[in-house]
C-alpha positions in Angstrom: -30.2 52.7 12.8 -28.9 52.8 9.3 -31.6 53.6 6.2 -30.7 53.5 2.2 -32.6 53.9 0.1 -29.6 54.7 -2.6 -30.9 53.2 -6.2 -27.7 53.6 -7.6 -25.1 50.2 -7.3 -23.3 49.6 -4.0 -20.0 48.3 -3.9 -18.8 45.7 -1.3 -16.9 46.4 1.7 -13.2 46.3 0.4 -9.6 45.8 2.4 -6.4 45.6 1.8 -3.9 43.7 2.9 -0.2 43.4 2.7 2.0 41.0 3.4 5.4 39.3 3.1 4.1 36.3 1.7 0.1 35.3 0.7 -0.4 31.7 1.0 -4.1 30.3 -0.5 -5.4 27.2 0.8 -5.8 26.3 4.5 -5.2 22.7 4.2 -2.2 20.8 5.6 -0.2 22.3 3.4 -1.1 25.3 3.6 -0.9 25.6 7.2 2.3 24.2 7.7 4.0 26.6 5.0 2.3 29.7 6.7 3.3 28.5 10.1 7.0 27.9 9.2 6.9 31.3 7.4 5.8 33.0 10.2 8.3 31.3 12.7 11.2 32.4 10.2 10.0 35.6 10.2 8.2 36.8 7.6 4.6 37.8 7.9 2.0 36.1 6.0 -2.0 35.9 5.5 -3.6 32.8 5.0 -6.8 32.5 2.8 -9.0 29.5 3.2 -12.5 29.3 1.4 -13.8 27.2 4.4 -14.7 27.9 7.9 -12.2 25.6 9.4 -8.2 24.5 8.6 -7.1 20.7 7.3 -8.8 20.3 4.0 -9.1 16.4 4.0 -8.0 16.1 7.5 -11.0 18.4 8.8 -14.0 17.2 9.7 -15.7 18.4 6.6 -14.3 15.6 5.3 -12.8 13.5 7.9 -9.7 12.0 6.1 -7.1 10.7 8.2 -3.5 12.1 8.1 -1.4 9.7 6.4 2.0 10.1 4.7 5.4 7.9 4.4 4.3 5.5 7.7 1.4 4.3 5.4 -0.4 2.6 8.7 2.6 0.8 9.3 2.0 -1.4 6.3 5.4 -0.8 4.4 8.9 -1.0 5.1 9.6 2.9 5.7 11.0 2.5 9.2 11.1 5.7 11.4 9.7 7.7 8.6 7.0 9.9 10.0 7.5 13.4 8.6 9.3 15.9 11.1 8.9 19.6 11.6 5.6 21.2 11.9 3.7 18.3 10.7 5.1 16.3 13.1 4.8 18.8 16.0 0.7 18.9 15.0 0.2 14.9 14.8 1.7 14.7 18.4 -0.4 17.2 19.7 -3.4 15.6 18.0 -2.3 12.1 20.0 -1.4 13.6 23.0 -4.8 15.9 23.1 -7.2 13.3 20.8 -6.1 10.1 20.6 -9.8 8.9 20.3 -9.6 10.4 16.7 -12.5 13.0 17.4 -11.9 15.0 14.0 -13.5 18.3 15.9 -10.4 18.4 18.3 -8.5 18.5 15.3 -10.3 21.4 13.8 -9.4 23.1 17.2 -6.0 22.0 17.1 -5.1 23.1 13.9 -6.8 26.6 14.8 -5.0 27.3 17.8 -1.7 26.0 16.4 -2.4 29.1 13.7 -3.6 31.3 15.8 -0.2 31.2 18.1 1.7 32.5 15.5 1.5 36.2 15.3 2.6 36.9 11.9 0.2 34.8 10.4 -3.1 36.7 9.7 -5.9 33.7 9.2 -9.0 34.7 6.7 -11.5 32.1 6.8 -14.3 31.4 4.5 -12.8 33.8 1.9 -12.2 32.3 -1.9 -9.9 33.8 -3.9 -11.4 34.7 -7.6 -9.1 36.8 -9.3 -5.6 38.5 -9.4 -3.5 41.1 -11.3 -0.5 40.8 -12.7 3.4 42.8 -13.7 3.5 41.4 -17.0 3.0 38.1 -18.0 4.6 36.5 -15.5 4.6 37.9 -12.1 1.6 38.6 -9.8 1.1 41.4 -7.6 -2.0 41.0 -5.9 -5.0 38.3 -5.0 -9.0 39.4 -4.7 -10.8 37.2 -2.6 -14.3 37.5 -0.9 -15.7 36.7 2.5 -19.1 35.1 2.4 -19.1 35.8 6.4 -18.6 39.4 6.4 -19.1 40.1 2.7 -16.0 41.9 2.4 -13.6 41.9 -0.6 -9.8 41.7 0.2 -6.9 42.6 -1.8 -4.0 41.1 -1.0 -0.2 42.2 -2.3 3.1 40.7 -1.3 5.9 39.9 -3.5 5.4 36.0 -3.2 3.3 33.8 -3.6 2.1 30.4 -2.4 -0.6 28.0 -4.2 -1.8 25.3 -1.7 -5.3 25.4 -2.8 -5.6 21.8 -4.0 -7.0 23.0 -7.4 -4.7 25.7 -8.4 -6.9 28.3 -8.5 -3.7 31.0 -8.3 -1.6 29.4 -10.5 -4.7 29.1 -13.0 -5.7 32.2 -12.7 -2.2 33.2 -13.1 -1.6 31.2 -16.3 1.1 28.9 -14.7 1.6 25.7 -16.6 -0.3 23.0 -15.7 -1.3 19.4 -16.6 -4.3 17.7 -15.8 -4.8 13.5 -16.6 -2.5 10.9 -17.0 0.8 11.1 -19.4 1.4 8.6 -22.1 4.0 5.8 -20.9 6.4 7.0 -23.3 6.4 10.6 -22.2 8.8 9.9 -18.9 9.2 5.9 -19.6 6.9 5.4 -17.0 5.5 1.6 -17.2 2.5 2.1 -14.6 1.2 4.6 -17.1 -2.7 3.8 -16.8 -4.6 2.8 -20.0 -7.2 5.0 -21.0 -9.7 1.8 -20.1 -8.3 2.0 -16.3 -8.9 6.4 -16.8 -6.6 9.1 -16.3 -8.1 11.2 -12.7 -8.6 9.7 -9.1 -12.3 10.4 -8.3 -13.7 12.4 -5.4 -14.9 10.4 -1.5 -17.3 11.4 0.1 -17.5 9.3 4.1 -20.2 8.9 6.7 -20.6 8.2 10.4 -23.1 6.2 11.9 -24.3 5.6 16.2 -25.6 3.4 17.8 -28.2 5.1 19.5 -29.6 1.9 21.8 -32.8 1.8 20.7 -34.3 0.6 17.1 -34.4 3.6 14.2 -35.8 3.7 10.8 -34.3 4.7 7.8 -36.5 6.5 5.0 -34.0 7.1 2.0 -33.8 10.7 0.1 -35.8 10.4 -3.4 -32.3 10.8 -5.2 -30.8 7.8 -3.0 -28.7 4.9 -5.2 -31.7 2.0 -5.3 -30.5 -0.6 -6.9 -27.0 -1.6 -4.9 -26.0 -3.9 -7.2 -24.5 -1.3 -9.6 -22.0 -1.0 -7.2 -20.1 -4.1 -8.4 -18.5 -4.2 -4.6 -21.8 -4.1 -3.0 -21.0 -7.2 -1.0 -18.2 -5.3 1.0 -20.3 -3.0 2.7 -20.9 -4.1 6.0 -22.0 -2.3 8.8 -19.5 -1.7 11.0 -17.3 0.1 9.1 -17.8 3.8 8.1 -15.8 6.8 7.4 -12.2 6.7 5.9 -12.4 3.0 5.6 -14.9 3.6 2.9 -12.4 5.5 0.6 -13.7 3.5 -2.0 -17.2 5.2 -2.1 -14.9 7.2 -4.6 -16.6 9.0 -7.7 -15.4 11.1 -10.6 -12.7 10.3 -12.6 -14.2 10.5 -16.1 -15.3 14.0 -15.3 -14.1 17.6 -15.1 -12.8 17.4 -11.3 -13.0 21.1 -11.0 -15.6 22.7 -12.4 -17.9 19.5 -12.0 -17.3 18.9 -8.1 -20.9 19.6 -7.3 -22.1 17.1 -9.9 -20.2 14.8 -8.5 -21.0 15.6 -4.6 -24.5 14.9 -5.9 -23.3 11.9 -7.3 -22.0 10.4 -4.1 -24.7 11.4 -2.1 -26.9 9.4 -3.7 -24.0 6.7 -3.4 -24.1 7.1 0.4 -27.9 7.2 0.9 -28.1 4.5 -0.7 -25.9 2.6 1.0 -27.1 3.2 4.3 -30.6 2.3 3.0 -29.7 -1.0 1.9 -28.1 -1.6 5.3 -30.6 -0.1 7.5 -33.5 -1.9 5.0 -32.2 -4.9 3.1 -32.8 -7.4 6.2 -29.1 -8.3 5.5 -27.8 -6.1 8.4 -29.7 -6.8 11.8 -26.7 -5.3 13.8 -27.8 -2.7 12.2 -31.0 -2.1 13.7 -29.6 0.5 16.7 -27.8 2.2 14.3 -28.5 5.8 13.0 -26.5 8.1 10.9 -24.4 10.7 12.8 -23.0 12.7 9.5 -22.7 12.8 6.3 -19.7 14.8 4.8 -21.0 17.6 2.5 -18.4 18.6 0.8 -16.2 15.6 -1.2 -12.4 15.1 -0.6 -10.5 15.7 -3.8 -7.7 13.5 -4.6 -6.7 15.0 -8.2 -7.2 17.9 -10.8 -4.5 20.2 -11.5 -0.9 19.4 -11.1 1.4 22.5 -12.4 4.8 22.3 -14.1 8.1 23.5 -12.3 11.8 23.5 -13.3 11.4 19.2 -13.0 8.8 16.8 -12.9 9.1 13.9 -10.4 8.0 10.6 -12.0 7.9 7.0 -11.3 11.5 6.3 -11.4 12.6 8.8 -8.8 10.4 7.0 -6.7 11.0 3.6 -7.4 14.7 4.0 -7.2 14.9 6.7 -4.4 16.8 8.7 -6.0 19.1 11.3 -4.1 18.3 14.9 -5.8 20.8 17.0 -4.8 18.5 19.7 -4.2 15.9 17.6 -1.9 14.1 19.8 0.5 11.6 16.9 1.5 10.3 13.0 1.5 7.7 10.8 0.5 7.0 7.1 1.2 3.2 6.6 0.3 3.2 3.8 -2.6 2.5 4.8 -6.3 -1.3 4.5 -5.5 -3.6 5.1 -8.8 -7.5 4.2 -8.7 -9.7 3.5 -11.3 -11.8 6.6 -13.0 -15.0 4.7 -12.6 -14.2 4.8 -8.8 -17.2 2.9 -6.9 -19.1 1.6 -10.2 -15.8 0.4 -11.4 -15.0 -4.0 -11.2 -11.5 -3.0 -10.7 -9.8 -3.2 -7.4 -10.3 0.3 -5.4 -7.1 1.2 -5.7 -4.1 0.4 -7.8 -1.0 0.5 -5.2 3.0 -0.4 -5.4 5.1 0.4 -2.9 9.0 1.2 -3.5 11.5 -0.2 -1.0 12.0 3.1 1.0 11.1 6.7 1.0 12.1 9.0 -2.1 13.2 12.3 -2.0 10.9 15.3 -3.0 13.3 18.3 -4.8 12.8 21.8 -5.1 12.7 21.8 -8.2 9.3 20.6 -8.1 7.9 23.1 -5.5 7.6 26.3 -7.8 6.1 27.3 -11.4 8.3 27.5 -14.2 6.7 29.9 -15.7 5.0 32.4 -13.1 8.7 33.4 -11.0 6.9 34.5 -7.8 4.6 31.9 -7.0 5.3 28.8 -4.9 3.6 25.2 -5.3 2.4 23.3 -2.3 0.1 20.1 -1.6 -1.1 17.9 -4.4 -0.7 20.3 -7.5 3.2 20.1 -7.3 5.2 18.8 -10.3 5.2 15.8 -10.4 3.7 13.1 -13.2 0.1 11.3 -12.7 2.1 8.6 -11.7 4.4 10.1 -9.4 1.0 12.0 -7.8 -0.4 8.5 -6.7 2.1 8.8 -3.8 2.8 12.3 -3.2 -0.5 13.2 -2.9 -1.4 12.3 0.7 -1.8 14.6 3.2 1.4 14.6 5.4 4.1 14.4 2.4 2.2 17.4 0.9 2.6 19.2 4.6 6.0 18.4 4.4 6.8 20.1 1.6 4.5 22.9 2.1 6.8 23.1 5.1 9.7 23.9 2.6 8.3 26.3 0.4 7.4 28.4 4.2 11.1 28.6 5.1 12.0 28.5 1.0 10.0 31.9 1.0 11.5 33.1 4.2 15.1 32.7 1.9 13.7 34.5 -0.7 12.8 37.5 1.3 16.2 37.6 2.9 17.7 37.5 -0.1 15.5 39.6 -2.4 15.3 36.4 -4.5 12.3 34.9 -6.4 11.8 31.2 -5.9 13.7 29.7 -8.8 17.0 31.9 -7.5 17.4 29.2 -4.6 18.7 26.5 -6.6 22.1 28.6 -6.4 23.9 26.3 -4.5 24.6 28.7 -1.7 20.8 29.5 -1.0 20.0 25.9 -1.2 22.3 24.6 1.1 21.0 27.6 2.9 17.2 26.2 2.6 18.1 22.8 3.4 20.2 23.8 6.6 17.4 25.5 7.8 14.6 22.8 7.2 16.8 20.5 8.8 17.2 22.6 11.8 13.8 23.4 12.3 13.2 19.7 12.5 12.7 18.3 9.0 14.5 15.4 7.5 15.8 15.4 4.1 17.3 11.9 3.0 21.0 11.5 2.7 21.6 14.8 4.8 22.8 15.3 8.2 22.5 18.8 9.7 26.2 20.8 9.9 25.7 23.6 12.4 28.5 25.6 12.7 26.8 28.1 15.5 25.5 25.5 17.7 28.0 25.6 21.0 27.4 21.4 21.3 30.2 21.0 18.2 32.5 22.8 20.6 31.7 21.1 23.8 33.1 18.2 25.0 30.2 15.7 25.7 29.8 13.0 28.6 27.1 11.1 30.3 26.5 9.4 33.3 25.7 6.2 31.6 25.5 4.4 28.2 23.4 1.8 26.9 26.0 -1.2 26.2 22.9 -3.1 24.5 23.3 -7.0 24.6 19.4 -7.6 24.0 16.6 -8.2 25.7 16.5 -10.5 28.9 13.0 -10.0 30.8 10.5 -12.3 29.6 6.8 -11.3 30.0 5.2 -13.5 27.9 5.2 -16.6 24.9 4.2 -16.2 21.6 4.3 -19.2 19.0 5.9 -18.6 15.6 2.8 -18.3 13.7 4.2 -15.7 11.0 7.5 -15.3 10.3 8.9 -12.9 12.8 12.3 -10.9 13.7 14.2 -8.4 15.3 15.8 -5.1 13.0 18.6 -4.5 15.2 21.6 -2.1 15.0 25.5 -3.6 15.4 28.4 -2.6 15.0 31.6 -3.6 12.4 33.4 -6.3 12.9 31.7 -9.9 13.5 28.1 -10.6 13.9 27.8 -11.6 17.8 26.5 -15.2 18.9 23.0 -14.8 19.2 21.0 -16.7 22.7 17.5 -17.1 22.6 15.2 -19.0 24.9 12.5 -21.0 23.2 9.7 -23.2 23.9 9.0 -26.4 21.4 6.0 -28.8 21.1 7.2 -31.4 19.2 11.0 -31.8 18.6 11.5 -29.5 14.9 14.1 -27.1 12.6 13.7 -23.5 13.1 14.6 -22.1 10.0 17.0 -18.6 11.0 18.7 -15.6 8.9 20.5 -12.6 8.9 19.7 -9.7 6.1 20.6 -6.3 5.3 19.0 -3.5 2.8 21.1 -2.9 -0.3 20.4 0.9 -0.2 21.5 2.2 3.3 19.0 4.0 5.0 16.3 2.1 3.7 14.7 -1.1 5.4 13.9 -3.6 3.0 16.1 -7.1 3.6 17.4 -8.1 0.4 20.5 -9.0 0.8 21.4 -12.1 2.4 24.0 -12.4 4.5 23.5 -15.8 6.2 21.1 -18.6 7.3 21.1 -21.1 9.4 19.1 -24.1 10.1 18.6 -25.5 14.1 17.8 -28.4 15.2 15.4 -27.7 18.6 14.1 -30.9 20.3 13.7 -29.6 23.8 12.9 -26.3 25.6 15.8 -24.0 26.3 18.3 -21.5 25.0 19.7 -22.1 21.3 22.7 -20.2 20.5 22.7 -19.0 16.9 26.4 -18.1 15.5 25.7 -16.7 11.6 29.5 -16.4 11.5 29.6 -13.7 9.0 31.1 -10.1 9.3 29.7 -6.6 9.1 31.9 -4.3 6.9 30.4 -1.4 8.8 27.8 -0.2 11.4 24.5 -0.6 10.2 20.5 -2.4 11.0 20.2 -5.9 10.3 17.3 -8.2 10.0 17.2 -11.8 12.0 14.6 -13.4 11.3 13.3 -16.5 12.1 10.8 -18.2 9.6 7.1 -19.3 10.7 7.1 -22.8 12.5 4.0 -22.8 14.8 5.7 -26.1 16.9 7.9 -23.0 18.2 7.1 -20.5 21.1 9.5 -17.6 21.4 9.8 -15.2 24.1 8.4 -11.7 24.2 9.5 -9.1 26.8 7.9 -5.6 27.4 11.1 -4.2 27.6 11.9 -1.0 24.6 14.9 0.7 23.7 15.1 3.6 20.8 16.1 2.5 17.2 14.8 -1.5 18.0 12.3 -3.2 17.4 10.1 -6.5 16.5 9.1 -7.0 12.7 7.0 -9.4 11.3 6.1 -10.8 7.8 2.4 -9.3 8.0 -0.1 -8.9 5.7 -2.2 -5.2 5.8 -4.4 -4.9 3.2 -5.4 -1.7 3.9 -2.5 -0.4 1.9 -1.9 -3.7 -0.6 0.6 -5.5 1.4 0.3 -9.1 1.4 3.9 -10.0 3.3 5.5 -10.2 -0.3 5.1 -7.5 -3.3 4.9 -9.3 -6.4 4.3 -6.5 -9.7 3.2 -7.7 -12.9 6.3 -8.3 -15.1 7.8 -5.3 -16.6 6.0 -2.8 -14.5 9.0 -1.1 -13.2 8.5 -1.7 -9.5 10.6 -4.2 -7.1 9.5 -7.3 -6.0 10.0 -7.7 -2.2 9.0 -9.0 1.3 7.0 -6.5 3.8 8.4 -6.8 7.1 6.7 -4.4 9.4 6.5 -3.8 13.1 2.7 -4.3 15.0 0.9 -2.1 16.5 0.9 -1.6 20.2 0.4 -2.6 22.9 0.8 -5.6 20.5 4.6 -5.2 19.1 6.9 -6.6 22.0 10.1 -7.5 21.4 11.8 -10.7 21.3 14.0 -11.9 24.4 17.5 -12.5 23.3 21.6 -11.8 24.5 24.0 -11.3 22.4 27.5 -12.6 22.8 29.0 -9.2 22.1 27.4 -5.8 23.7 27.4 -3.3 21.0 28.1 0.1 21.7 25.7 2.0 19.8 23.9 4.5 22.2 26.7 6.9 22.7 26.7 10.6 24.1 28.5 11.8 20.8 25.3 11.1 18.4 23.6 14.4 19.9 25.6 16.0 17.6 25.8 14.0 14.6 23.1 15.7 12.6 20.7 13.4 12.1 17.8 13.1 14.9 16.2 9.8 14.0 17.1 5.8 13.4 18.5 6.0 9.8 21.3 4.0 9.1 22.1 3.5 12.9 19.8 4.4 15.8 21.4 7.9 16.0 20.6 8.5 20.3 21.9 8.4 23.2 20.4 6.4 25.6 21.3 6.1 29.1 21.7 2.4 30.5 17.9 1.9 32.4 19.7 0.9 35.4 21.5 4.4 35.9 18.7 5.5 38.8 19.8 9.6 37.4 20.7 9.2 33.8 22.3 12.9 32.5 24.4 14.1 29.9 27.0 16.7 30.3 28.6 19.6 27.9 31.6 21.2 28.7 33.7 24.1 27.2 36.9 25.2 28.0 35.9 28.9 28.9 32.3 30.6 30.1 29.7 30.8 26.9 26.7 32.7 27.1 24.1 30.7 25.8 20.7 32.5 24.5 18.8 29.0 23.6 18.7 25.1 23.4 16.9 22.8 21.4 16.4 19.2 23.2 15.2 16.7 20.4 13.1 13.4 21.7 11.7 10.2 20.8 8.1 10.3 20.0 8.2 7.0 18.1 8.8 8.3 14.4 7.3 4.7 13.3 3.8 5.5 14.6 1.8 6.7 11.8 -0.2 8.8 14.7 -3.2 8.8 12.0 -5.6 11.7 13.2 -8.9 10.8 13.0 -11.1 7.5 13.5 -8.1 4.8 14.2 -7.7 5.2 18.0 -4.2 5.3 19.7 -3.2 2.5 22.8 -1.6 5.5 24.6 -1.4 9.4 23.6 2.3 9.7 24.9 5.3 7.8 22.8 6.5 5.0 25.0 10.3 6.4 24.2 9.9 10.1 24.7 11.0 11.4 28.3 8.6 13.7 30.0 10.5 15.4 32.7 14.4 16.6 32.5 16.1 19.4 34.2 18.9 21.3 33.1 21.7 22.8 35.3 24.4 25.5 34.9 28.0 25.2 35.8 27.3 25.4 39.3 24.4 23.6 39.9 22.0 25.5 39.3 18.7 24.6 37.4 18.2 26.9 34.7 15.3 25.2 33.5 13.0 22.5 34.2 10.3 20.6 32.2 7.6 17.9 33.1 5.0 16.1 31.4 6.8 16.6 27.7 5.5 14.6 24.9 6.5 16.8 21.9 9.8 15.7 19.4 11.7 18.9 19.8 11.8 21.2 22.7 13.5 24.8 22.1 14.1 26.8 25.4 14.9 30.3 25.1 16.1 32.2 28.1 15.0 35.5 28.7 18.2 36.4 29.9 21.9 34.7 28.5 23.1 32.3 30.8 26.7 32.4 31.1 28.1 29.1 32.1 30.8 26.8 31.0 29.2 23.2 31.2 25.4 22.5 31.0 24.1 18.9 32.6 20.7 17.7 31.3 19.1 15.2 33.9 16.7 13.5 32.2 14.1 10.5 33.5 13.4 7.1 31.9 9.9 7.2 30.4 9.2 4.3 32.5 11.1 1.3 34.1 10.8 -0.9 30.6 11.8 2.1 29.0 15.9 3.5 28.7 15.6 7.4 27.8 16.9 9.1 25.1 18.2 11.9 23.3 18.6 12.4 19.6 20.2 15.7 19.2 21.1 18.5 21.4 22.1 22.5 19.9 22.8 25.0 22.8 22.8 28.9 20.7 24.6 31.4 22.0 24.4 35.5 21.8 26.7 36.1 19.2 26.4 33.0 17.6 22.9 32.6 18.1 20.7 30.6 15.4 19.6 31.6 12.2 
């Protein structure tokens, strides 16, 4: 029993904690820089004012994960993010492909909760700090509503993933907030003050069918007269959640400090919404249906965005350009929305896509004026332009995945953030992102410790790819469709196709390539051809044109609906189907066409669909190309890019294995095996349901031998990217085999990258 009856004032529970790094915010971000932290070594707390992780993603708001892939609905091929974020989004398929945002919650817990450097506060806010001067913080304070403790947390860097910037403002780090004047960065999608300066606030709903009839009384402060919302007529009521991102509110106001009003706001949007479904008489489907939730707290797209050593604006992005110090990607189009958000008679959203991803620097991902604390998540430096695409959730994981191993440098190193850009400690940063999984554009990981640049490589088999010849189904030419296919120098082979006429016509064919390699957007042709087809059969297409190097091309074959082509089940890594579709969910219409002058490309969208749609077509080429090779294990770069960049066994080699030999015994500590889980699928994480919650390409069950024979390890049922084994002991052994199985008997496997580490070369 405890009795006070003390009149004098009580102070609070208070504790202190120390750290190598503090990281505040426990959104995507945030998690992913504390978890890559922690995995380099360095201890780190984590602060999040809520009582679960995922910020948008959570399901106190219910936002799915969405970043370069952008629902498949651009021409970023293979361009899901890598690394952590990556590693989380297939555990979220694999465990939730129903979209259940609860599972999420627990996935992002546990994945935290594994790591046991990171120390997790939940439901504490930071509120204030101290300083060394006028530019260098020492500690945090932050309270726990739960426990109604006070926490002082010191390290000697920081990270700011807290959406709003509440460290750096507290701080006094440089910031902006609103839209810069076109002139400022020559920036031509500059909004008008008409069109408003800040994306609004969402706030999203559920509803159930329940089976039986319910009633619907509305909340006195519910919306009543619909019609203010000038898109009224789009509410329907089978969609809910995300899909509504439009139910968007806020942009005139103070985004910070007038989030509640604005909650309130688009509460009374949502009630009335579901009132005028459930009561208008316009809805009778509606009659079974009941509201599940209603989110009650709004997810924030924009307030604060601080200044670092460089501000990325719309021409880095519409030109993706290389920055020599690149630590991360984006691919989300330059999405801006108008300030009036819902009672706005603009279009939702504003959005212009650039013809392949765009590299985020470092530059970007610290303030230039507070030298200890790191930016991650939406506040990084970038213009309000710029921000329209590097706000979404997974590009601001990834780079919250940089500053984590950026901060593990700077500890090593007894640097502060800005230090890194010395060309050593970059190339440092960047080696190590790369190696921990993440993709930076225009690099290609050189690791001098890993044993496989030693070893001489073979395999039991090789894909010679010569097409596609099973046929499982017909499909008439209703869009225009194609195939992006890798080949190799030299002439373009004769291409065979069977096909399947109604009426004797010209099927209208071509060849393209991208004009920026690495990047998927046909815009070069390099030859078309037209066919005369009056009966059913095979027509033999020769282009008759040369490829100066190795590299993807594009045939396509323009819509005629008097043609039937062939579609087989049949899927090999780095190929696949594209169409000419239109997704308006992200503005794509099959062709961008920007106002004049607006500083964005015009261009066709050519995108793959979804499965189990998304077959490819049946075809032979004259030539087979010999693409799939054992020697791209090593070549650094662990994803289609320019080329497929796998090897991939031939599907009728019943034992497929690959095998590493050195001249004398090594004694290997660790290997990292790196799969295909389908870097195209957007894997979005809540509400859109996945056809299958393993990749189609990724092998589930591989053993690994020694020189003799024997199996030092052994997996089954994989369905993560990257698989790093550590042996408890060294193994000392001169060759290593890898027997892998094929995902299925459609599907070849594959291998992107293999590293073996050994004990006195073992990895950084």
């Amino acid at each position: 029993m405890i009795t006070d009856s003390s009149i004098s004032k009580r102070t609070l529970l208070r504790y202190k904690l120390s750290a190598d790094l503090i990281v505040t915010g426990g959104g995507l971000s945030g998690v992913c820089a504390a978890i890559t932290a922690a995995r380099a070594g360095i201890e780190v707390v984590l602060v999040q004012d809520r009582p679960v992780l995922g910020g948008n993603s959570s399901s106190e708001v219910r936002l799915w994960i969405l970043g370069a892939t952008s629902h498949m609905g651009n021409n970023n091929r293979w361009s899901r993010e890598g690394g952590v974020i990556d590693e989380i989004l297939v555990e979220n398929t694999y465990r939730n492909p129903e979209g259940n945002p609860l599972i999420l919650d627990m996935i992002l817990l546990d994945k935290v909760k594994q790591e046991r450097r990171i120390t997790l506060l939940l439901n504490t806010a930071v509120y204030d700090l101290e300083k060394n001067g006028p530019d260098t913080i020492t500690s945090l304070t932050a309270f726990c509503s739960q426990n109604s403790t006070e926490y002082q947390l010191t390290a000697p860097l920081f990270c700011d993933a807290s959406g709003d910037g509440i460290v750096g403002f507290l701080a006094g780090a440089a910031f902006r907030m609103g839209a810069e004047s076109a002139d400022e960065f020559g920036e031509k999608m500059a909004p008008s003050a008409e069109y408003g300066e800040l994306l609004g606030h969402s706030l999203y709903f559920y509803s159930k069918d329940t089976g039986k009839p319910v009633k619907f009384v509305p909340p006195s402060f519910a919306l009543t007269d619909i019609t203010q919302i000038p898109r009224y007529r789009n509410f329907n009521a089978n969609e809910f959640g995300c899909k509504l991102w439009w139910v968007e509110y806020g942009g005139r106001l103070d985004t910070v400090h007038q989030t509640e009003d604005i909650k309130w706001e688009l509460w009374r949007v949502v009630y009335g919404v579901w009132n005028h479904i459930k009561n208008s008489g316009e809805f009778p489907e509606a009659e079974n249906l009941t509201l599940e939730w209603v989110g009650t707290i709004p997810g924030k797209r924009e307030s604060r965005r601080f200044e670092g050593d460089f501000m990325l604006t719309q021409n880095d992005l519409t030109t993706q350009k290389l920055h020599d110090d690149a630590v991360a990607y984006g691919g989300w189009s330059i999405d801006l929305h108008p300030a009036d958000g819902v009672y706005s008679d603009r279009p939702g959203c504003n959005q212009w896509h650039s013809k392949g991803i765009f590299s985020i620097p470092y530059r970007t991902l610290y303030s230039r004026n507070i030298k200890n604390l790191f930016l991650a998540g939406r506040i990084i430096s970038v213009s309000h332009v710029a921000f329209g695409a590097t706000r979404v959730m997974a590009t601001s994981a990834y780079v919250g995945q940089a500053v984590g191993m950026a901060a593990a440098v700077c500890l090593q190193h007894h640097l502060q953030p800005a230090q890194v850009l010395e060309p050593a400690y970059l190339q440092k940063l960047q080696f190590l992102l790369m190696q921990a999984g993440q993709h930076i554009p225009g690099l290609r990981l050189k690791d001098e410790h890993d044993l496989v640049q030693k070893a001489s490589i073979s395999a039991s088999s090789s894909c010679l790819f010569s097409g596609f010849k099973k046929i499982d189904g017909w499909k008439p030419l209703q869009i225009s469709s194609g195939m992006l296919l890798p080949l190799q120098a030299g002439d373009v082979p004769v291409i065979s196709f069977p096909v399947q006429v109604r009426q004797p016509t010209t099927l209208q064919c071509e060849l393209w390539v991208c004009s920026r390699p690495g990047s998927f957007t046909p815009d070069v042709l390099l030859s078309q051809k037209c066919v005369a087809i009056n009966k059913n059969g095979n027509v033999k297409l020769d282009f008759e044109v040369k490829m100066d190097k190795p590299g993807y091309v594009f045939l396509i074959f323009r819509q005629n609906p008097d043609i039937e082509l062939a579609y087989t089940e049949q899927r090999t890594t780095g190929i696949l189907a594209i169409y000419n579709l239109v997704n308006k969910a992200v503005s794509n219409f099959g062709k961008q066409s920007p106002p004049p002058d607006a500083g964005v490309d015009e261009f066709e969208f050519w995108c793959p669909q979804r499965r189990p749609d998304g077959r490819n077509m049946v075809f032979s080429l004259s030539n087979t190309q010999v693409i799939f090779e054992p020697e791209n294990i090593r070549n650094g770069i662990e994803r289609p890019v320019k080329l497929p960049n796998a090897w991939v066994a031939d599907l009728k080699d019943e034992h497929p294995s690959l095998h590493l030999q050195w001249p004398t015994p090594q004694l290997i500590n660790s290997l990292v095996l790196c799969f295909d889980t389908d870097f195209d699928h957007p894997m979005e994480s809540v509400l859109m349901t996945h056809p299958e919650n393993v990749m189609p390409f990724c092998v589930r069950n591989y053993q690994i031998t020694d020189g003799q024979g024997n199996t030092i390890y052994a997996c089954t049922g994989n369905y993560q990217t990257r698989n790093e084994i550590k042996f408890d002991e060294p193994v000392k052994t001169d060759k290593i085999s890898i027997f892998v199985e094929h995902p299925s008997s459609d599907v070849p496997a594959a291998l992107f990258g293999v590293r073996c580490y050994g004990s006195e070369n073992a990895k950084n």
